[in-house]
C-alpha positions as CSV (number, residue, x, y, z in Angstrom):
1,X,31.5,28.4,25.9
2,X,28.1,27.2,27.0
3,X,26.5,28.1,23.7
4,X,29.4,26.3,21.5
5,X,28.8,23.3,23.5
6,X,24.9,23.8,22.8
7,X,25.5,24.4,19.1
8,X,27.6,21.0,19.1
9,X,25.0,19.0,20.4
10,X,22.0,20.2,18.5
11,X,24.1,19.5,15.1
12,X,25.0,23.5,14.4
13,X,28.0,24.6,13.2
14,X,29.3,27.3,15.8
15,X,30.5,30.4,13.8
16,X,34.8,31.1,14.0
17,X,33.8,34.7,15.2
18,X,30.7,36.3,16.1
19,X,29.0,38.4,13.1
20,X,29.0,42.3,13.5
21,X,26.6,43.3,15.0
22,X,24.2,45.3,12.3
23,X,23.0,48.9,12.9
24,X,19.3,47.2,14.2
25,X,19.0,44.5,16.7
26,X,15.4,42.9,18.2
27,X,16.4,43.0,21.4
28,X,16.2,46.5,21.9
29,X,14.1,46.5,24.4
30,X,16.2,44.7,26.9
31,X,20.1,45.2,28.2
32,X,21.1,42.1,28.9
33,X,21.7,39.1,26.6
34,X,20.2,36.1,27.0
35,X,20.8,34.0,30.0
36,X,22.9,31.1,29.3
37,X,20.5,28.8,31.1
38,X,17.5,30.1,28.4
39,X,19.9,29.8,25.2
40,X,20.5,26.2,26.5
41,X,16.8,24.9,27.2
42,X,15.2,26.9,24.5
43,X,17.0,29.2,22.0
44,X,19.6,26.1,20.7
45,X,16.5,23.3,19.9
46,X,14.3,26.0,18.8
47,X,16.5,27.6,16.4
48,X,18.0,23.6,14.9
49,X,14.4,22.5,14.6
50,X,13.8,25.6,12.5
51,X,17.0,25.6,10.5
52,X,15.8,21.6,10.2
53,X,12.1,22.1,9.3
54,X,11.1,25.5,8.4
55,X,14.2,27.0,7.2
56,X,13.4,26.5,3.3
57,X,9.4,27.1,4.1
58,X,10.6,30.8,5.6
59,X,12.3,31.6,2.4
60,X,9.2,30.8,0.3
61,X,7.2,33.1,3.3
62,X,9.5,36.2,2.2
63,X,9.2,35.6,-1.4
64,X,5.4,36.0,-1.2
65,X,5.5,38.4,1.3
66,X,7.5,40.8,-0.8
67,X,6.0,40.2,-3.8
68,X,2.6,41.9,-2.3
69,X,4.3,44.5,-0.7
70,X,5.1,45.6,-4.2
71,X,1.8,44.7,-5.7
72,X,0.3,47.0,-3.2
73,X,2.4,49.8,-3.4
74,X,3.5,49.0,0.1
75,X,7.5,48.9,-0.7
76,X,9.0,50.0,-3.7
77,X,10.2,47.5,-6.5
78,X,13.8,49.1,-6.5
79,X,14.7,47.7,-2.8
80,X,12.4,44.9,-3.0
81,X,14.6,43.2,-6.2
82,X,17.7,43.6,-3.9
83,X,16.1,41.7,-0.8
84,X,14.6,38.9,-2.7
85,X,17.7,38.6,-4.6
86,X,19.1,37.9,-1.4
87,X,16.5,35.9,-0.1
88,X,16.7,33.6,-3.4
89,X,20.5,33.3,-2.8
90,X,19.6,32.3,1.0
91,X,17.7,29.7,-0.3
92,X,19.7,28.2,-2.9
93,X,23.2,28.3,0.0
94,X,21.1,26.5,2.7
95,X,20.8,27.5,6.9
96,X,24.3,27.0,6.9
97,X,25.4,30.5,5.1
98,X,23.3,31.7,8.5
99,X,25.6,33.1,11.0
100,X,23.5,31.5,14.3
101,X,25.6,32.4,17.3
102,X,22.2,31.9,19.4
103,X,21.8,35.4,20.7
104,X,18.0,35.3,19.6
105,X,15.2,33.2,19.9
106,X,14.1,32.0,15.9
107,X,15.1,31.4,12.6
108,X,13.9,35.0,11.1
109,X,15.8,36.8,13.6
110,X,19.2,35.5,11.8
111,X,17.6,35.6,8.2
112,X,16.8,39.8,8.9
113,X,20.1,39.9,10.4
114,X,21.6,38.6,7.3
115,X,19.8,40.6,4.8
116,X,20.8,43.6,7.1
117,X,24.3,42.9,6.8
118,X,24.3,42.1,3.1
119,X,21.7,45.2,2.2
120,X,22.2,47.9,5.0
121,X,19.1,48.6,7.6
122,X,17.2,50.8,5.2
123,X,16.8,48.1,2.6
124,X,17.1,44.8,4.5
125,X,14.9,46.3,7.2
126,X,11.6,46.9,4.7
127,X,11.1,43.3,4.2
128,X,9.1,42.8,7.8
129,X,6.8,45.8,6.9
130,X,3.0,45.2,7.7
131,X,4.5,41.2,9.2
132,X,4.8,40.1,13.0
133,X,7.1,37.5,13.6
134,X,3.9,35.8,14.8
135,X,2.0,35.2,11.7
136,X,5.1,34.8,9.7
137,X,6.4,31.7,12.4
138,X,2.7,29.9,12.2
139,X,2.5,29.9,8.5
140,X,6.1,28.3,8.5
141,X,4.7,25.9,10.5
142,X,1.4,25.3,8.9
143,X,2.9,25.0,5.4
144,X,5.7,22.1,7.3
145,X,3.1,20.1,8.5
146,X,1.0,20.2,5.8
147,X,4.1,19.0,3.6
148,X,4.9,16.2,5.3
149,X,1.5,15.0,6.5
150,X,0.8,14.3,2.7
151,X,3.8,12.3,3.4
152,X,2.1,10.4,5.7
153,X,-0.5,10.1,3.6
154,X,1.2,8.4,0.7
155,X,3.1,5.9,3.4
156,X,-0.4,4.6,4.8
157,X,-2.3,4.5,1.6
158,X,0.6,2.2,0.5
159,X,-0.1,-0.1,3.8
160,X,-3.8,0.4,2.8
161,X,-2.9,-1.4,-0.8
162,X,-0.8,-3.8,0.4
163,X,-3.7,-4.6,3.0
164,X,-6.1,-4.8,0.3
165,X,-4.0,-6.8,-1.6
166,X,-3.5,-9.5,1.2
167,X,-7.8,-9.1,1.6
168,X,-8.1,-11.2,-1.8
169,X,-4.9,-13.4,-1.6
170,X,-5.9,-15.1,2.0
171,X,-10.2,-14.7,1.0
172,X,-9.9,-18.2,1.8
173,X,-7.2,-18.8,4.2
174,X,-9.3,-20.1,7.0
175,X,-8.5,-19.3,10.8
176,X,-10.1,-18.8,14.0
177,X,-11.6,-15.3,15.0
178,X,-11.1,-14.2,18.4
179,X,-13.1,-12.0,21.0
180,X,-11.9,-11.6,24.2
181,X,-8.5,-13.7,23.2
182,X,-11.2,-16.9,23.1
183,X,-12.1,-18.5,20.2
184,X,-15.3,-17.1,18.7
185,X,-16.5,-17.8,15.1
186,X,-13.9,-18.9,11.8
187,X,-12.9,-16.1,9.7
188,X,-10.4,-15.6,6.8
189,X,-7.2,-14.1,7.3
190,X,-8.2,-12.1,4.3
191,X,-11.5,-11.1,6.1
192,X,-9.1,-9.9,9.0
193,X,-6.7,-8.0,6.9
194,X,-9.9,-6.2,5.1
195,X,-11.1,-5.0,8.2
196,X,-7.7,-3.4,8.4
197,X,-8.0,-1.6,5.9
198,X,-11.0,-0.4,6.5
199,X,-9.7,0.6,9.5
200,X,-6.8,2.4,7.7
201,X,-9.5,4.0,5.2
202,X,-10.8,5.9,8.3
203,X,-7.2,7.1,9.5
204,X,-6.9,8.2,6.0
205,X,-10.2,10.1,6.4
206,X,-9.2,11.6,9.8
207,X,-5.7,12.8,9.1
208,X,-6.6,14.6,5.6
209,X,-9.6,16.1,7.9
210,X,-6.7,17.7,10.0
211,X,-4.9,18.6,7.0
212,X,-7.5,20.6,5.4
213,X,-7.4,22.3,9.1
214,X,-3.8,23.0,8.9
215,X,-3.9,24.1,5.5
216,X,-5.4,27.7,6.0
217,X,-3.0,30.8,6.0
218,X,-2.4,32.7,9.1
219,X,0.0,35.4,7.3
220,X,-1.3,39.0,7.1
221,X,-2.6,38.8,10.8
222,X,0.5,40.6,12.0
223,X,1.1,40.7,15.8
224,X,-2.5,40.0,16.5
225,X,-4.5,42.5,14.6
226,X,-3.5,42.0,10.9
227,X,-1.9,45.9,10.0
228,X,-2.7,49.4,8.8
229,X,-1.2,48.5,5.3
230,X,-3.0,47.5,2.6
231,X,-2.0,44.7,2.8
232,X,-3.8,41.3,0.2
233,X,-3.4,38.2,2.4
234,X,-5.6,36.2,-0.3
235,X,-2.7,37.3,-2.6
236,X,0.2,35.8,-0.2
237,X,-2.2,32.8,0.9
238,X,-2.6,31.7,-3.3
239,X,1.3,32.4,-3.8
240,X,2.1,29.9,-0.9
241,X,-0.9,27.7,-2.2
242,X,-3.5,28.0,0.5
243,X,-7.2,27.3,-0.4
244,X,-7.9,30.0,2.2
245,X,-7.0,31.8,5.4
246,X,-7.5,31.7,9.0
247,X,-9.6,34.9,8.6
248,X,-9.6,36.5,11.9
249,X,-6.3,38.3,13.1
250,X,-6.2,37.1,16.4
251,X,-7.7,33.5,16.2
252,X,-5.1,33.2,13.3
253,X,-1.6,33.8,15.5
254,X,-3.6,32.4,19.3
255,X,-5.0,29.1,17.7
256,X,-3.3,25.6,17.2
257,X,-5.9,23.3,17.6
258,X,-4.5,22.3,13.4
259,X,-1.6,21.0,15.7
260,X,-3.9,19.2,18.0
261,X,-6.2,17.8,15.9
262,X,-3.5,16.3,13.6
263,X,-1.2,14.7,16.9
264,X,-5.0,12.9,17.6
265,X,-5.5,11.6,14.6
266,X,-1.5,10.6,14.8
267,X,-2.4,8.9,18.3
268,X,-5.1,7.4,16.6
269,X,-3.6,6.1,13.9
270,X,-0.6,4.4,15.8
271,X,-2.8,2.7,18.2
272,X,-4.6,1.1,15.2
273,X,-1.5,0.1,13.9
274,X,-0.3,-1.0,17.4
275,X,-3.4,-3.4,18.0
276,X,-2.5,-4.9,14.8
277,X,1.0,-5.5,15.5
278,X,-0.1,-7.2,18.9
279,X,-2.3,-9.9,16.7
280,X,1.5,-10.4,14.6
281,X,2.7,-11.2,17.5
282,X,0.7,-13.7,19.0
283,X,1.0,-15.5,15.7
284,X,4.3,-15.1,15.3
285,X,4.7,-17.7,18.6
286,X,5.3,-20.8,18.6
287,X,1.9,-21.3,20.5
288,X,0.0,-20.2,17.3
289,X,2.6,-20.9,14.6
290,X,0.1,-18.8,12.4
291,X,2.8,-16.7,10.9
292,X,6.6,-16.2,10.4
293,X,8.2,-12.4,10.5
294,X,10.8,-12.5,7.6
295,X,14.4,-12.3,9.3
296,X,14.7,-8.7,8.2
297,X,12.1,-7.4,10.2
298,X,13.6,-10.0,13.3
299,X,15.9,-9.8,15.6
300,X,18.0,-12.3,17.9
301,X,19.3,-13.2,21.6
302,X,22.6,-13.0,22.4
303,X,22.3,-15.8,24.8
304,X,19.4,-17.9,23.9
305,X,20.7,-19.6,19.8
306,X,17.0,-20.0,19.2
307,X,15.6,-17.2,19.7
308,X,13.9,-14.8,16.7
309,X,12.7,-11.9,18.2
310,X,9.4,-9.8,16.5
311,X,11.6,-6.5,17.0
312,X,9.7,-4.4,14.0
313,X,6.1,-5.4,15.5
314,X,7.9,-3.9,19.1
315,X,9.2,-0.9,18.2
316,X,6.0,-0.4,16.2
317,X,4.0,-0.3,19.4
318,X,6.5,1.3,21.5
319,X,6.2,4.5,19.1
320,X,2.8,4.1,19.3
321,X,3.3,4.9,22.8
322,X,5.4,8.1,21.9
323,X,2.7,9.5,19.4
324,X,0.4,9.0,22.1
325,X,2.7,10.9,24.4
326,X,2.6,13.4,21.8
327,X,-0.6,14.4,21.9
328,X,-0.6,14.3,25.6
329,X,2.6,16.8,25.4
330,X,0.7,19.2,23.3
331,X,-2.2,19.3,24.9
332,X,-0.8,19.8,28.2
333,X,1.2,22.4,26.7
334,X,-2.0,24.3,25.5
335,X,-4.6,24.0,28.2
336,X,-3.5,26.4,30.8
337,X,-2.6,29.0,29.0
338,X,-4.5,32.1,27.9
339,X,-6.2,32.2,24.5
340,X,-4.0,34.7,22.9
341,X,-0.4,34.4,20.8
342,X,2.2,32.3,23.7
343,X,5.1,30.1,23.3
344,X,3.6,27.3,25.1
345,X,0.3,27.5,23.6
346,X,1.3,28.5,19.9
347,X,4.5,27.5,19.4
348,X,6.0,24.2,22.3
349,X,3.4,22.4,20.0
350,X,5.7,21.9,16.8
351,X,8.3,20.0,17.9
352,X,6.1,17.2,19.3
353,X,3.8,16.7,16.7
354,X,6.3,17.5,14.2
355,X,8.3,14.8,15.8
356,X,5.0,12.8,15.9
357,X,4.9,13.1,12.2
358,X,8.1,11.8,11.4
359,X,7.7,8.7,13.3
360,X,4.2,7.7,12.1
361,X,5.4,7.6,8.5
362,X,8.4,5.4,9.4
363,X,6.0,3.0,11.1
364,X,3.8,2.9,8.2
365,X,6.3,1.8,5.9
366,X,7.8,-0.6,8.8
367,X,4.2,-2.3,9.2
368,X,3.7,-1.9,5.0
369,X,7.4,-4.1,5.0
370,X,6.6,-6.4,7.7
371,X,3.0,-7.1,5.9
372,X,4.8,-7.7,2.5
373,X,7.2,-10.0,4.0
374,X,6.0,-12.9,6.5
375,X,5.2,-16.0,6.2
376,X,2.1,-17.4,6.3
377,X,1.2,-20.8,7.5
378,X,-2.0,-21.4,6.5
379,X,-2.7,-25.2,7.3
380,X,-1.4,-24.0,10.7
381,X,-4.6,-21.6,10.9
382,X,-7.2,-24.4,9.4
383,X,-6.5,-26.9,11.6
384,X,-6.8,-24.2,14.7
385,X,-9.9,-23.2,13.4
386,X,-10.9,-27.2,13.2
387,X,-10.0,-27.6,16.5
388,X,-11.2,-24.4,18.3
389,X,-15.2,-24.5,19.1
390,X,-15.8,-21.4,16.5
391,X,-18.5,-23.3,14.2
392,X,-20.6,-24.2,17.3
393,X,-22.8,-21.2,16.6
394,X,-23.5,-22.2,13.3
395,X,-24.4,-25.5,15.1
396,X,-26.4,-24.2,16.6
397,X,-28.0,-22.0,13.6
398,X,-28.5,-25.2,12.1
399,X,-30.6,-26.6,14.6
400,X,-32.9,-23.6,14.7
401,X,-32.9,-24.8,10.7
402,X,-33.4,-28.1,11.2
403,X,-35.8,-28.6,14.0
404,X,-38.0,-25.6,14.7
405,X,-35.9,-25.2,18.0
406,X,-35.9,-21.3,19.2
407,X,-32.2,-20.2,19.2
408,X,-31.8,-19.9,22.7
409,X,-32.7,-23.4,23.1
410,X,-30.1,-24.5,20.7
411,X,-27.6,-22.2,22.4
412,X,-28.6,-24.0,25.6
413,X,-28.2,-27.8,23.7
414,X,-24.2,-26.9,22.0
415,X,-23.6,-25.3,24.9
416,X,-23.8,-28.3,26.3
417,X,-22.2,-30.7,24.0
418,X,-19.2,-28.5,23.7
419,X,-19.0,-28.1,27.7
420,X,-19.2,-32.5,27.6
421,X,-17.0,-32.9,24.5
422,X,-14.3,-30.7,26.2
423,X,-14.6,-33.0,28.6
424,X,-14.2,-36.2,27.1
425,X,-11.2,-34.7,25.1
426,X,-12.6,-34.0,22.1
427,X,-12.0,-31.0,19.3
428,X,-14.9,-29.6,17.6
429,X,-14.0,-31.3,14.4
430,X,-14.9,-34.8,16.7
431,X,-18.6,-34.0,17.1
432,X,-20.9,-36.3,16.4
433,X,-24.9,-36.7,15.8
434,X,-25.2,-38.4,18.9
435,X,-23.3,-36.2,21.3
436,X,-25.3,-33.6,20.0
437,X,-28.6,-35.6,20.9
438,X,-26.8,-37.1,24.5
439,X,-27.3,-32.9,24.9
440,X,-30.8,-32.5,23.4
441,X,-32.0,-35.5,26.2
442,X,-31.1,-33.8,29.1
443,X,-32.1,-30.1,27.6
444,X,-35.2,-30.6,26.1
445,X,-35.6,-34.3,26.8
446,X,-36.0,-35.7,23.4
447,X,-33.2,-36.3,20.7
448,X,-32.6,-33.9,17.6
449,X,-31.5,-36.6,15.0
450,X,-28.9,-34.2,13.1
451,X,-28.4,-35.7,9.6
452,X,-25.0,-36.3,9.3
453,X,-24.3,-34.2,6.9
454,X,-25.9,-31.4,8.6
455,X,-23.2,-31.7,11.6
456,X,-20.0,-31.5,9.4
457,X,-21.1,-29.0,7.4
458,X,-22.4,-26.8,10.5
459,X,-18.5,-27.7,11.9
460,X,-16.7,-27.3,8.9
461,X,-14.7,-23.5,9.2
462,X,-14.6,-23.1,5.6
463,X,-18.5,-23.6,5.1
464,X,-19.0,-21.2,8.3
465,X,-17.6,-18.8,6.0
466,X,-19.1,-19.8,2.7
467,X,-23.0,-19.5,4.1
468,X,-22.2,-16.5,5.4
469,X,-22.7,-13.9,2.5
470,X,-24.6,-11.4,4.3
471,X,-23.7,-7.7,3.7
472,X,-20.0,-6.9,5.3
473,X,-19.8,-10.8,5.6
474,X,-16.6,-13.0,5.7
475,X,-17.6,-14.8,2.8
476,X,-14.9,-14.9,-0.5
477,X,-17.5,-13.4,-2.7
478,X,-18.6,-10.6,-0.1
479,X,-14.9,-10.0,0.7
480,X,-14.3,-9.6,-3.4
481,X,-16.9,-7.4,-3.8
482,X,-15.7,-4.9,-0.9
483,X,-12.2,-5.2,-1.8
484,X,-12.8,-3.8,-5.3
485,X,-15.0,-1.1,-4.0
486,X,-12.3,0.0,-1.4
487,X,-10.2,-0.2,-4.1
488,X,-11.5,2.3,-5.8
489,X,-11.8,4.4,-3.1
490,X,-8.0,4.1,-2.6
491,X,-7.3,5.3,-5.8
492,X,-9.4,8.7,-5.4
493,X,-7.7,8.9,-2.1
494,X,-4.2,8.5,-3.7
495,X,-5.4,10.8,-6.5
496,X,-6.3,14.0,-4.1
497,X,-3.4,13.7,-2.5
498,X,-1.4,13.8,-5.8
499,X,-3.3,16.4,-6.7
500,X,-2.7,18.4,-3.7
501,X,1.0,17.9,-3.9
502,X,1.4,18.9,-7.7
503,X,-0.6,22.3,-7.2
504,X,1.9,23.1,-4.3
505,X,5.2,22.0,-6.4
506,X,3.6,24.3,-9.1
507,X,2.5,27.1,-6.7
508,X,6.0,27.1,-5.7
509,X,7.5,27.2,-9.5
510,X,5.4,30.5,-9.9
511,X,6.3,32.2,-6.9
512,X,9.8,31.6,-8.1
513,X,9.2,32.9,-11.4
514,X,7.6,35.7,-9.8
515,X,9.9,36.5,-7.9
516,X,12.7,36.3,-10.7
517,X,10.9,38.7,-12.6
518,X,10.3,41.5,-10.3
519,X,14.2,40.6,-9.6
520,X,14.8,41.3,-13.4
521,X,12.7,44.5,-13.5
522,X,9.7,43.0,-15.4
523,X,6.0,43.2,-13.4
524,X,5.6,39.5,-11.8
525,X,2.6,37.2,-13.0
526,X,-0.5,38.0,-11.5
C-alpha cells in the first residue's frame, strides 16, 4: 500500500500486478526488500525523475553501448540484434511499458529487468557486460544536462537580443543613473539596458564554460576502474556525441563538480537577472512612474481596486532565491563526503540542479516577455534626470574648463551651490550663474563668472551624455558602436550553440542507423 500511494503522488502509474520475478535479480546480495520508509524518501523521486529526465538518454546509452560490444568482439552480433531490438522498441513505447513496482533503486534496474523478461537471462543479461551502473547513471546525466543547458542557452541569448535591441531604441531616452539608490550622473535607459547585456554576454560565457565541463563522457569507467574488456570508450563517447572523455576511471564515476559548476553559474545568472528585476520595480511605482509592466505580466488585489501588482518581476527574484538554494543544496550535499562514487556526492546533485535548470530558462523567457512588453515613459525619466542633481559633476568639469580651477576645488564650489539650492527649493534645472558664483565667494573668495551658456549646457542631461564619448561611454554614438559589436558577438554565440545541437541531433540519427543495421544483420557504420 505504501508504495501505491508513493507511485500516485510522484505521477507513476502503479502496475495491476507485480511482474514475475525474472530468473536474476540485483538485490542478491541482501534478504530483505526494501524498507518502506527508503522506497518512500528515495526509491519513488529517484526512479520518476529518471523515467522524467534520463529515461530516453538511457536508451541512447544501450544503443552505443552495445554497438561496441560487438565492434570489439566483446558480445556476439546474434544476441546483440535481439537486445537492441528491444531496446529500440523501449524507446519508441516510452517509461510507461516499464513495469516500476519500486523494488529497486534506478531506472536501469527495471530496463534489465525488462529485457530479461522479454529475452531470457542469457541474452537480456549480456547487455551490462564491461558497464557499472555507475558510469552508465553519470553519462545519463551528463548528456541531460548538457541537453537542456543549450536550452538555456537559446532562452538567454534571446533576452540578450531583445536587450540589445532596447540598447539602440532608448540611446537617447534620458534618465537618471543611480549609485547607492542616490542620484548620480544622467544616463540613457539604452546605456542601462546595454550594460545588461553585457552582463548577460558574460552569463552566456560562464554557463557554456560549465557545459563544455559537463560534456565529457564518463561511460567505460565501470564501477571505478573502467574493465578487463576491450572495451573503446572513444568509440561509445563519439556515438553519444562527446568531444571527449572524463579519462580517468575513478575521477570519471567520484566527480561532479560539471554539476557544481553549472548550479554557480545558474546562481549567478538569476541573481543578475534578479538585480535587474529590482530596478523594474522601482520604476514600475508610482514614485518613479519610469515604466509600466504590460497587464500580462501584472497581477491584482483582491481588496485594494487599484492595485497592479509587478508579479512576473517577483517571482523572478523569488526563484532567484531557489537557484541560489540550489547551489547551496549541492554543495552541501558534496562536501562531507568521501572523494569516491556516493549517492550524496555523485548522484543527490541531479535533482537540484536539474531542477535549477528548468527554472532558469522559464525566467529567461519571463524577463525576455516582461522586457518586450512595458511601457516606457520617457518624459517621466527626462524630467527626473532635470530635476535630480546628476549634471552637477559635469558642472563642475566645466569649471575646471573654464577657469583653471583644480577639480577638487570645483567639487568643493557645486558642492556648495547644490547643498544652498536644495535649500532654497530649487531643482538642478534652476541653477543659475550667480548661485554658482554666491558659492565661488565663500570658497575661493572671488566669483567664477559662468557664461550662461556654459551653466545650461553643463545641467542639461542630454548634453551630459552627448560630451561624454569616451570608450564604454553613454554617449548615442558610443552606445551604437558597442551595440553592433555585441551584436555580432551574439550571433557567433547563437551560432555554436546551433552548431552544438545539430551534431548531437545528427550523432543521434547515426547511432540509430547503426543500430538498425546491426539489427538487420548488415556491419553498422563506422
Amino acid at each position: 500500500m505504501a508504495r501505491g500511494r508513493a507511485a500516485k503522488r510522484a505521477g507513476v502509474a502503479t502496475p495491476k500486478r507485480a511482474p514475475k520475478e525474472p530468473a536474476v535479480s540485483l538485490r542478491e546480495r541482501v534478504k530483505a526488500p526494501p524498507a518502506p520508509a527508503l522506497v518512500e524518501s528515495y526509491y519513488v523521486p529517484s526512479v520518476a525523475r529518471a523515467l522524467d529526465l534520463v529515461f530516453d538518454v538511457e536508451m541512447r546509452i544501450h544503443l552505443a553501448h552495445g554497438l561496441m560490444l560487438v565492434r570489439q568482439g566483446i558480445v556476439a552480433a546474434s544476441p546483440m540484434r535481439q537486445i537492441l531490438a528491444a531496446v529500440r522498441e523501449l524507446r519508441a513505447a516510452g517509461p510507461g511499458a516499464l513495469s516500476v513496482d519500486y523494488s529497486q533503486e534506478d531506472l536501469y534496474s527495471y530496463t534489465e529487468r525488462y529485457l530479461v523478461a522479454r529475452l531470457g537471462a542469457d541474452v537480456g543479461g549480456r547487455l551490462h557486460t564491461a558497464r557499472s551502473r555507475n558510469d552508465l547513471n553519470v553519462t545519463a546525466w551528463r548528456i541531460a544536462l548538457r541537453e537542456r543547458l543549450l536550452e538555456v542557452a537559446a532562452a538567454l541569448a534571446a533576452l540578450r537580443r531583445t536587450a540589445l535591441d532596447l540598447a539602440g531604441r532608448h540611446a537617447l531616452t534620458v534618465m537618471p543613473g543611480y549609485t547607492h539608490s542616490q542620484h548620480a550622473q544622467p544616463i540613457s535607459l539604452g546605456y542601462y539596458y546595454l550594460s545588461v547585456a553585457d552582463m548577460l554576454a558574460r552569463d552566456h560565457a560562464r554557463l557554456m564554460a560549465a557545459h563544455g565541463r559537463v560534456d565529457r563522457c564518463p561511460l567505460g569507467a565501470g564501477a571505478l576502474t573502467t574493465t578487463g574488456f576491450a572495451i573503446d570508450r572513444d568509440y561509445t563517447a563519439r556515438l553519444l556525441a562527446f568531444p571527449g572523455l572524463v579519462e580517468i576511471a575513478y575521477d570519471a564515476v567520484s566527480s561532479r563538480d560539471d554539476a557544481l559548476e553549472t548550479a554557480a553559474a545558474l546562481a549567478v545568472l538569476m541573481t543578475n537577472l534578479s538585480r535587474v528585476a529590482v530596478d523594474l520595480q522601482n520604476w514600475n511605482t508610482a514614485e518613479y512612474g519610469f515604466i509600466e509592466l504590460a497587464d500580462e505580466y501584472s497581477s491584482v488585489s483582491s481588496i485594494m481596486p487599484q492595485k497592479k501588482n509587478p508579479q512576473a518581476l517577483e517571482h523572478a527574484k523569488a526563484v532567484a532565491a531557489e537557484v541560489t538554494g540550489a547551489l547551496m543544496s549541492v554543495l552541501g550535499a558534496v562536501k562531507n563526503t568521501s572523494f569516491s562514487d556516493v549517492n550524496d556526492g555523485v548522484t543527490a546533485v541531479n535533482g537540484p540542479v536539474l531542477t535549477a535548470v528548468r527554472q532558469t530558462r522559464a525566467v529567461l523567457v519571463l524577463m525576455d516577455g516582461v522586457l518586450n512588453t512595458l511601457t516606457v515613459r520617457t518624459e517621466a525619466m527626462a524630467q527626473a534626470a532635470a530635476r535630480g542633481y546628476g549634471s552637477a559633476t559635469e558642472l563642475a568639469d566645466a569649471i575646471v574648463r573654464q577657469s583653471d580651477l583644480s577639480f577638487r576645488v570645483a567639487h568643493n564650489i557645486v558642492g556648495r551651490t547644490v547643498r544652498d539650492a536644495l535649500a532654497a527649493g530649487l531643482t538642478a534645472d534652476r541653477i543659475q550663474g550667480s548661485d554658482i558664483d554666491r558659492a565661488a565667494v565663500a570658497v575661493v573668495g572671488r566669483p567664477l563668472r559662468l557664461p550662461a551658456v556654459v551653466v545650461s549646457a553643463a545641467l542639461d542631461p542630454a548634453r551630459n551624455l552627448a560630451v561624454r564619448t569616451v570608450r564604454g561611454g553613454p554617449a548615442a554614438k558610443e552606445i551604437r558602436r558597442i551595440r553592433a559589436d555585441r551584436v555580432d558577438a551574439l550571433m557567433t554565440d547563437q551560432a555554436d550553440v546551433k552548431a552544438v545541437f545539430n551534431h548531437r541531433e545528427n550523432m543521434d540519427r547515426r547511432l540509430d542507423v547503426a543500430a538498425k543495421a546491426l539489427i538487420s544483420g548488415r556491419p553498422p557504420p563506422r
